[in-house]
LOTOR-727020 format. One record per atom (N, C-alpha, C): residue number from 1; residue in three letters; atom name; x, y, z. Coordinates in steps of 0.1 Angstrom, whole numbers. Layout:
  sefi  kese  miza      u      v      w
   NUM   ALA    CA      X      Y      Z
...
//
This chain:
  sefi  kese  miza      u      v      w
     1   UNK     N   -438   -228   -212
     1   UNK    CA   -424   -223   -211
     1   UNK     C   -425   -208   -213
     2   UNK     N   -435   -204   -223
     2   UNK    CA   -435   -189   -224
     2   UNK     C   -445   -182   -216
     3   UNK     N   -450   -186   -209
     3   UNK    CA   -460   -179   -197
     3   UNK     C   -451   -177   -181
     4   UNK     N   -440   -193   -186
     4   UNK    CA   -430   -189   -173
     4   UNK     C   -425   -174   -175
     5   UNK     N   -415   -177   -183
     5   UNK    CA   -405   -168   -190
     5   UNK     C   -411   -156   -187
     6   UNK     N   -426   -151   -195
     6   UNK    CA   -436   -137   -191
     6   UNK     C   -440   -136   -179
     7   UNK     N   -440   -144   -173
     7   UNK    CA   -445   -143   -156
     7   UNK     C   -429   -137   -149
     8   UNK     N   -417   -142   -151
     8   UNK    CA   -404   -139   -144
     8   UNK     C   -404   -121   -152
     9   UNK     N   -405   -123   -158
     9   UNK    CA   -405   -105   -167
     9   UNK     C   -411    -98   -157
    10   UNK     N   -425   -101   -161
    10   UNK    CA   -439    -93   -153
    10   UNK     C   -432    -91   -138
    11   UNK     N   -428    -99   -133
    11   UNK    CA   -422   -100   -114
    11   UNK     C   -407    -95   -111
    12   UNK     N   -399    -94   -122
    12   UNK    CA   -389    -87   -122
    12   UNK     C   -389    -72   -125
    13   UNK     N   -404    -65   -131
    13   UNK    CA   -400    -54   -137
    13   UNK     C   -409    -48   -127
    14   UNK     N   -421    -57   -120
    14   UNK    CA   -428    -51   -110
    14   UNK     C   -419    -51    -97
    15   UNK     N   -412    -58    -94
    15   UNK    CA   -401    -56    -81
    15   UNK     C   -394    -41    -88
    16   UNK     N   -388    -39    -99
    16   UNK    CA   -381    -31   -104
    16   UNK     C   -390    -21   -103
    17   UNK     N   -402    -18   -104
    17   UNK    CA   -407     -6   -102
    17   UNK     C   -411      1    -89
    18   UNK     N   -414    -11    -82
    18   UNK    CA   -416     -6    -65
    18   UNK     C   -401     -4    -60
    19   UNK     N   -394     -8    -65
    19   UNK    CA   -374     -1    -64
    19   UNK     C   -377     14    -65
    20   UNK     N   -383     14    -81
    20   UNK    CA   -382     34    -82
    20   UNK     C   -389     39    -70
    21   UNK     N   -400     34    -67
    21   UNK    CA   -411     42    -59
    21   UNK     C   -408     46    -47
    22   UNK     N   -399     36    -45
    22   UNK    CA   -396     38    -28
    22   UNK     C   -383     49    -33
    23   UNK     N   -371     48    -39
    23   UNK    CA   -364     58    -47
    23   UNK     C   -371     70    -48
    24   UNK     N   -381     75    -52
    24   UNK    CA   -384     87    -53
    24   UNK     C   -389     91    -41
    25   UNK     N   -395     85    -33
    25   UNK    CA   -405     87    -23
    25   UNK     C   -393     89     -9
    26   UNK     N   -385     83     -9
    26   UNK    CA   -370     88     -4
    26   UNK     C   -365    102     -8
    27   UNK     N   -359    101    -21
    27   UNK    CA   -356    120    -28
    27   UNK     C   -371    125    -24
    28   UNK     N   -380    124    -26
    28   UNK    CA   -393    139    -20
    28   UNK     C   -394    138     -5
    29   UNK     N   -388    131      4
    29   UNK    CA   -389    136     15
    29   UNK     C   -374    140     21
    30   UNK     N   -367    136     16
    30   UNK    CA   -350    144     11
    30   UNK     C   -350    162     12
    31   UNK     N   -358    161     -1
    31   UNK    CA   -360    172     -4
    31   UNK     C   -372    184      4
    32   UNK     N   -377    173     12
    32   UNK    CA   -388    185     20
    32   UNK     C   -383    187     31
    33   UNK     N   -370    180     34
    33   UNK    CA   -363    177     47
    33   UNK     C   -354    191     44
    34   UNK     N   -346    194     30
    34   UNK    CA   -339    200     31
    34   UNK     C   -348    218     32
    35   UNK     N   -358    216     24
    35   UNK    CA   -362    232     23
    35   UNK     C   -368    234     34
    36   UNK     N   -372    224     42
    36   UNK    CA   -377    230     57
    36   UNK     C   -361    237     65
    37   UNK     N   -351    228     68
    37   UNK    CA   -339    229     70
    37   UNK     C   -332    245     71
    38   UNK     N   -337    245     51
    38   UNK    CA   -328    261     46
    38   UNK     C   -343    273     53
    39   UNK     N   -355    270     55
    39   UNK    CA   -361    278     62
    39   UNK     C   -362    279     74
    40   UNK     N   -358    270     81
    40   UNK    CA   -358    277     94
    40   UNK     C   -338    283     94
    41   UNK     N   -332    278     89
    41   UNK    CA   -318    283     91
    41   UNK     C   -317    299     89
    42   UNK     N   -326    302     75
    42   UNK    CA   -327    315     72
    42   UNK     C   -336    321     80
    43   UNK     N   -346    316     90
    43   UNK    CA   -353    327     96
    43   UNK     C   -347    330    110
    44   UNK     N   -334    321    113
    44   UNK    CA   -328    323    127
    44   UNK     C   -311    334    122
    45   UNK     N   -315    336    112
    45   UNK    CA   -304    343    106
    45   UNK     C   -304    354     96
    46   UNK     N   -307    363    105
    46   UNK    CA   -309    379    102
    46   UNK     C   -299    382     92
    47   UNK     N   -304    386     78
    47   UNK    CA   -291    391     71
    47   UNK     C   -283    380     60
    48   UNK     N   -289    370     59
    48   UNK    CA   -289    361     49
    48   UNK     C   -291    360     38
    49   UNK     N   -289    360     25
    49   UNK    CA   -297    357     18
    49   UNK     C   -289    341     11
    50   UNK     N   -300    337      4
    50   UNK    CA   -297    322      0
    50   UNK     C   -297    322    -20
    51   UNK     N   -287    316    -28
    51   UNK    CA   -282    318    -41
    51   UNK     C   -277    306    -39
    52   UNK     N   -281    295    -50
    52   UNK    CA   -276    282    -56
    52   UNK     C   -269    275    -48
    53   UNK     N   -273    270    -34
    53   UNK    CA   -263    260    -24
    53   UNK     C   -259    270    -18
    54   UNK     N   -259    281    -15
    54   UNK    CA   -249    287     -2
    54   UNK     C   -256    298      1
    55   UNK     N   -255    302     17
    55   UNK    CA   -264    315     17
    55   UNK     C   -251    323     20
    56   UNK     N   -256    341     21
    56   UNK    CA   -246    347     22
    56   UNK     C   -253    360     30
    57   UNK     N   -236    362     34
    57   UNK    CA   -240    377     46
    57   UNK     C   -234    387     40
    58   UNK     N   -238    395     37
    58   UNK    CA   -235    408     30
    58   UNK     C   -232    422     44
    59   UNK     N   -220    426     45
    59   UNK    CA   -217    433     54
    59   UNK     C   -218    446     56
    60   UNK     N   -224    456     68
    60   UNK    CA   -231    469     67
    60   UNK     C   -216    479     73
    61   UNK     N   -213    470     74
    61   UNK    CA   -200    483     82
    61   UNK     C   -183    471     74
    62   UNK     N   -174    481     76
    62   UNK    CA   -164    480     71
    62   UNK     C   -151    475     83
    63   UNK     N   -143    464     79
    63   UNK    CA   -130    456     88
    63   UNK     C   -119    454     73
    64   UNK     N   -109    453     79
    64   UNK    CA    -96    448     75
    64   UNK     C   -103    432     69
    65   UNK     N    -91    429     59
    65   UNK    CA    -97    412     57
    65   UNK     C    -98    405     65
    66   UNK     N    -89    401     75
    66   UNK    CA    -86    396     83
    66   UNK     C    -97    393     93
    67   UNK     N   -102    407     97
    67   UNK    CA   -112    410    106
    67   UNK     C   -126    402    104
    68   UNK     N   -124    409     88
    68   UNK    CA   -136    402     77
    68   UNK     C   -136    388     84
    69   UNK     N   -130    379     79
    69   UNK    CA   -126    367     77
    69   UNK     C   -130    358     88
    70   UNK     N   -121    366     98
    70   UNK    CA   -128    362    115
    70   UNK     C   -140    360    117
    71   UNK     N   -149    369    115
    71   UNK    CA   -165    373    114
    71   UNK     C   -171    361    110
    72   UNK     N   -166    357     98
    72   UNK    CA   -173    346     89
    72   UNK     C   -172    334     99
    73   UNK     N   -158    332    103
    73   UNK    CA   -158    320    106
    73   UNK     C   -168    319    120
    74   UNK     N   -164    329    129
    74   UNK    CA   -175    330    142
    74   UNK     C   -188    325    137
    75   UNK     N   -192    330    127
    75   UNK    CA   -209    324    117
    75   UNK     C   -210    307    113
    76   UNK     N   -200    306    115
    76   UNK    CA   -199    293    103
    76   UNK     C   -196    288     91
    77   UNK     N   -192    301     88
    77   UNK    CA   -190    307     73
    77   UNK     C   -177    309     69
    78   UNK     N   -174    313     59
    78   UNK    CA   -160    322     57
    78   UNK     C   -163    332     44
    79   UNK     N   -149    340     41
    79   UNK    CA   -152    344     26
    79   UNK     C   -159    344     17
    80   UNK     N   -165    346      7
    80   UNK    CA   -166    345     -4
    80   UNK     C   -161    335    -16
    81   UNK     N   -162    327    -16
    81   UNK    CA   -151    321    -30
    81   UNK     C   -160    323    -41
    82   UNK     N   -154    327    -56
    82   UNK    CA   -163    329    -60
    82   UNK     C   -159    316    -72
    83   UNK     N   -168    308    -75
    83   UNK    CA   -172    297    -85
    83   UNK     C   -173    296    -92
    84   UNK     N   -180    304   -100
    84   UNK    CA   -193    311   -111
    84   UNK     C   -194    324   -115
    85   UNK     N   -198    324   -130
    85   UNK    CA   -197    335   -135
    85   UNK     C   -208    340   -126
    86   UNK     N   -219    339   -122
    86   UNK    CA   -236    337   -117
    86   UNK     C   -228    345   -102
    87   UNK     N   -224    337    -95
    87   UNK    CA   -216    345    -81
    87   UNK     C   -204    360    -84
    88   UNK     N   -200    361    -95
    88   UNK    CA   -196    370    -97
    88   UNK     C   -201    383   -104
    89   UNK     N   -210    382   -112
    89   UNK    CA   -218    390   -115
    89   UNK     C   -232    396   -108
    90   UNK     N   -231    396    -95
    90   UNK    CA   -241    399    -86
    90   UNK     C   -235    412    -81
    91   UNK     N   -246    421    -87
    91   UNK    CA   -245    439    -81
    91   UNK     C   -243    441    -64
    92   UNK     N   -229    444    -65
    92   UNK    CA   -223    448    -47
    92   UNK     C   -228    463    -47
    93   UNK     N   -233    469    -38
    93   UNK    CA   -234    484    -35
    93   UNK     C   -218    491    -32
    94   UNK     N   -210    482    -27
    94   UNK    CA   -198    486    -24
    94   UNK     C   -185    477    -29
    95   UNK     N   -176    486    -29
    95   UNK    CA   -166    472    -24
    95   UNK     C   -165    463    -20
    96   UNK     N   -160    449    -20
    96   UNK    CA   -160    440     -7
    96   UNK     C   -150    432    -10
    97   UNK     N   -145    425      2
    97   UNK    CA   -135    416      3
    97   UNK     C   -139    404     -6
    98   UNK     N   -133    396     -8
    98   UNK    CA   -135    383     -6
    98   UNK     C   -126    368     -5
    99   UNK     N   -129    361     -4
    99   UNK    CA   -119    352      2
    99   UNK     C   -106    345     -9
   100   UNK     N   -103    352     -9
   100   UNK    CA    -90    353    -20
   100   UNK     C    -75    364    -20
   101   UNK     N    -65    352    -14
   101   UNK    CA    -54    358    -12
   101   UNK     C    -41    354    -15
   102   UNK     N    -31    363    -17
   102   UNK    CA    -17    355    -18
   102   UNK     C     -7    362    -11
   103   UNK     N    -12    361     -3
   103   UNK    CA     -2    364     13
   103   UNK     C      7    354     16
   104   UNK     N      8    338     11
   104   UNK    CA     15    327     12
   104   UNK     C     25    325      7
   105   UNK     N     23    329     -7
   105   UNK    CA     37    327    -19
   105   UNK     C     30    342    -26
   106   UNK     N     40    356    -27
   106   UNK    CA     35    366    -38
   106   UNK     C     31    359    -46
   107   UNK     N     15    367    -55
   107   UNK    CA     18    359    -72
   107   UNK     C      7    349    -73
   108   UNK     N      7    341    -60
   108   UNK    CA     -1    326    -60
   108   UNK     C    -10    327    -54
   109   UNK     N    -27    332    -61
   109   UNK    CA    -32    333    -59
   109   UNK     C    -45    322    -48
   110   UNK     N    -49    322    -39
   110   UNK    CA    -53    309    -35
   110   UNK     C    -71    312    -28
   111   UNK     N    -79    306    -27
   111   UNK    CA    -93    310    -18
   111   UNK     C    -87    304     -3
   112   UNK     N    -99    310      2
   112   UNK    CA    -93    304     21
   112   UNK     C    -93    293     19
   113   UNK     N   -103    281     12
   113   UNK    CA   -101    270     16
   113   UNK     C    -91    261      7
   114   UNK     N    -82    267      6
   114   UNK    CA    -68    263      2
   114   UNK     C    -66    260    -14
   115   UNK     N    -78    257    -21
   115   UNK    CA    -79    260    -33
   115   UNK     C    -73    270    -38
   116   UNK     N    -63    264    -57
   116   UNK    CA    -58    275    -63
   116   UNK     C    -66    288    -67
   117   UNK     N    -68    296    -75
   117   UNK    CA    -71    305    -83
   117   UNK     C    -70    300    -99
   118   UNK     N    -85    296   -103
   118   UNK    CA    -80    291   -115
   118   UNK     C    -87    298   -127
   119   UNK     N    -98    302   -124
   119   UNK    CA   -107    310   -137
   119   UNK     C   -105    326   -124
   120   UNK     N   -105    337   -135
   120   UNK    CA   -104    348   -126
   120   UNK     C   -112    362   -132
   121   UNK     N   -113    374   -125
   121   UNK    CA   -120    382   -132
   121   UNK     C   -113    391   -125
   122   UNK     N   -100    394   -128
   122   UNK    CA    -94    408   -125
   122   UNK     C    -95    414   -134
   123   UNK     N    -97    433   -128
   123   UNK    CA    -98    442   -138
   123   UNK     C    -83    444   -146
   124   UNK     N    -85    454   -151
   124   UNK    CA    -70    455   -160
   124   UNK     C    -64    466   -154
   125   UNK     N    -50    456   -155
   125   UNK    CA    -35    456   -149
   125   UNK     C    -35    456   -131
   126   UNK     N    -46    444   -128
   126   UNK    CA    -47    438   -121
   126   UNK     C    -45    422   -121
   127   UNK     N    -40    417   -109
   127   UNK    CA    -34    421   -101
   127   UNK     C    -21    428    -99
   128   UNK     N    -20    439    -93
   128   UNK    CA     -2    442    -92
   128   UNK     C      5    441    -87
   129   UNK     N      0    438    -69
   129   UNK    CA     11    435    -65
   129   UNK     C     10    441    -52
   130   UNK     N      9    458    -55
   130   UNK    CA     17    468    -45
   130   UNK     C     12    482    -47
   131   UNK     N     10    487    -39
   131   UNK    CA     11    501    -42
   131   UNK     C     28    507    -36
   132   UNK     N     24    519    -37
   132   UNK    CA     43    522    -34
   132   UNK     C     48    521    -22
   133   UNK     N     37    520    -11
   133   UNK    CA     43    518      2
   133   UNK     C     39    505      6
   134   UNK     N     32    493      2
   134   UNK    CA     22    484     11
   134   UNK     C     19    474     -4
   135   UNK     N     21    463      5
   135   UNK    CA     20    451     -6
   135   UNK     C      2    451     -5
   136   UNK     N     -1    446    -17
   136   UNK    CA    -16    440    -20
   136   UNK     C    -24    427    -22
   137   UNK     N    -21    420     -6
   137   UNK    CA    -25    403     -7
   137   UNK     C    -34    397     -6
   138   UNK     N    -46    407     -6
   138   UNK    CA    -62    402     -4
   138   UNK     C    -70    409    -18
   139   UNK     N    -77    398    -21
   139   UNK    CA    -87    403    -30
   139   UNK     C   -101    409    -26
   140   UNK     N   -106    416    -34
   140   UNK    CA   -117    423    -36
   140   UNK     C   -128    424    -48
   141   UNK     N   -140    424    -49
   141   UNK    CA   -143    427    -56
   141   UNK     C   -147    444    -58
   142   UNK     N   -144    451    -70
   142   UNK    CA   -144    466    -69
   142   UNK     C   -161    464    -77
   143   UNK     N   -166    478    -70
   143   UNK    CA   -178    481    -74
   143   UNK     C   -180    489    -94
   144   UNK     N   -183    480    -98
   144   UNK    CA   -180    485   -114
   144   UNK     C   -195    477   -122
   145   UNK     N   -198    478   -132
   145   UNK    CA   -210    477   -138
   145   UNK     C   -207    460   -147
   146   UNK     N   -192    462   -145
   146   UNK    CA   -184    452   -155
   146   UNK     C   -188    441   -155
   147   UNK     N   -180    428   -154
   147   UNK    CA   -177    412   -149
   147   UNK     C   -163    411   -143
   148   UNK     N   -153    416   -150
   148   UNK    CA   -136    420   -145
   148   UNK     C   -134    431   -135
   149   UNK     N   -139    428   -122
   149   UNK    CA   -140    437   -117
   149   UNK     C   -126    435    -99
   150   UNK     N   -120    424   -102
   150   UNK    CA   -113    422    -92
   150   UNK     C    -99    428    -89
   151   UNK     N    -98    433    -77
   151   UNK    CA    -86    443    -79
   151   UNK     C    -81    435    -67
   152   UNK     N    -64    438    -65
   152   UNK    CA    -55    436    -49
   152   UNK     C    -53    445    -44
   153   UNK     N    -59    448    -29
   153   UNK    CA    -57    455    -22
   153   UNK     C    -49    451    -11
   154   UNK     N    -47    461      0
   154   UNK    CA    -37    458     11
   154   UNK     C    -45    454     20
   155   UNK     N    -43    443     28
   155   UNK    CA    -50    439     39
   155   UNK     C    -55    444     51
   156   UNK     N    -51    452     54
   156   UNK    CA    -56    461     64
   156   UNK     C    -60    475     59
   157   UNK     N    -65    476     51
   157   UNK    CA    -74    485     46
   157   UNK     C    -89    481     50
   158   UNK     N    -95    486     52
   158   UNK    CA   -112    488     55
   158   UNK     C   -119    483     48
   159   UNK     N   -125    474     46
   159   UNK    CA   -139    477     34
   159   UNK     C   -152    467     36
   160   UNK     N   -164    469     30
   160   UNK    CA   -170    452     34
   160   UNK     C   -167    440     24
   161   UNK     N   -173    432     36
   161   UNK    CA   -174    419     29
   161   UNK     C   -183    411     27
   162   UNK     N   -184    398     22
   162   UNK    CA   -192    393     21
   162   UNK     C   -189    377     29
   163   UNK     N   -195    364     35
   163   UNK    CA   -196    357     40
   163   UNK     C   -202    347     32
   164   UNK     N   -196    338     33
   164   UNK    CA   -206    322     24
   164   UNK     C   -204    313     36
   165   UNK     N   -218    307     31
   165   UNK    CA   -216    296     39
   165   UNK     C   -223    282     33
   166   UNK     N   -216    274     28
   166   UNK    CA   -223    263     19
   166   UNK     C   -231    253     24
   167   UNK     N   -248    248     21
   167   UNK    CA   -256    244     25
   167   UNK     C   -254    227     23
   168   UNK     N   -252    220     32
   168   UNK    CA   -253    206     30
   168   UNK     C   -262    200     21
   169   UNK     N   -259    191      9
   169   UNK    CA   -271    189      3
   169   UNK     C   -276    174      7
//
């Protein structure tokens, strides 16, 4: 009775282990599938660079948000949203847009992909609103040394931007 009982163990825990093996042996070719994937994606795409699931286009010349925004999506891409303290603390050379606006409801802040605004990094006595002639419905991040570096600008103002585009995992 107890050699059954140790024989059903022994054949349950060896079916249970050829479970894991084929389990892992699936995730490592998962995973060689995906970084072949992100390398050729990155070598057919001049101007990329790749940070924690998403690559991004960093822009050499300056558009309205709008224009911005356009650009992204022709890529595949859009805005910027930013996530993370890690995405937000990354040294811009310039200004830049990014995909954060409240052109819908003043006030209500939202990312393009329809997401509210919920953790934020505006500088101070930001956001305001307005300048004296021209409302301020697109976000930016301003070039500062800081972490609170997000100001509202007017939308058809000039500046760069930046492009995300999030990698299937």
């Amino acid at each position: 009775m107890k050699m059954a009982l140790l024989q059903t163990s022994y054949n349950n825990l060896t079916n249970e282990r050829d479970q894991l093996q084929v389990k892992e042996n699936n995730l490592l070719i998962y995973c060689e599938w995906n970084i072949k994937a992100l390398s050729v994606f990155l070598s057919t795409q001049q101007g990329w660079v790749y940070f924690g699931g998403s690559v991004y286009y960093i822009s050499s010349v300056k558009k309205t948000w709008q224009e911005s925004r356009n650009y992204c999506l022709q890529e595949g891409a859009d805005l910027m949203i930013i996530n993370s303290e890690e995405e937000q603390v990354n040294q811009w050379k310039d200004n830049i847009w990014i995909g954060l606006t409240d052109r819908e409801t003043e006030g209500t802040w939202k990312w393009v992909d329809g997401t509210p605004l919920t953790t934020s990094y505006w500088a101070s006595n930001e956001p305001n609103g307005h300048t004296i002639l021209r409302d301020e419905d697109c976000g930016e991040v301003m070039l500062h040394e800081i972490k609170d570096n997000w100001n509202d600008k007017a939308c058809d103002d000039p500046n760069f931007w930046i492009c995300e585009k999030k990698l299937p995992l």
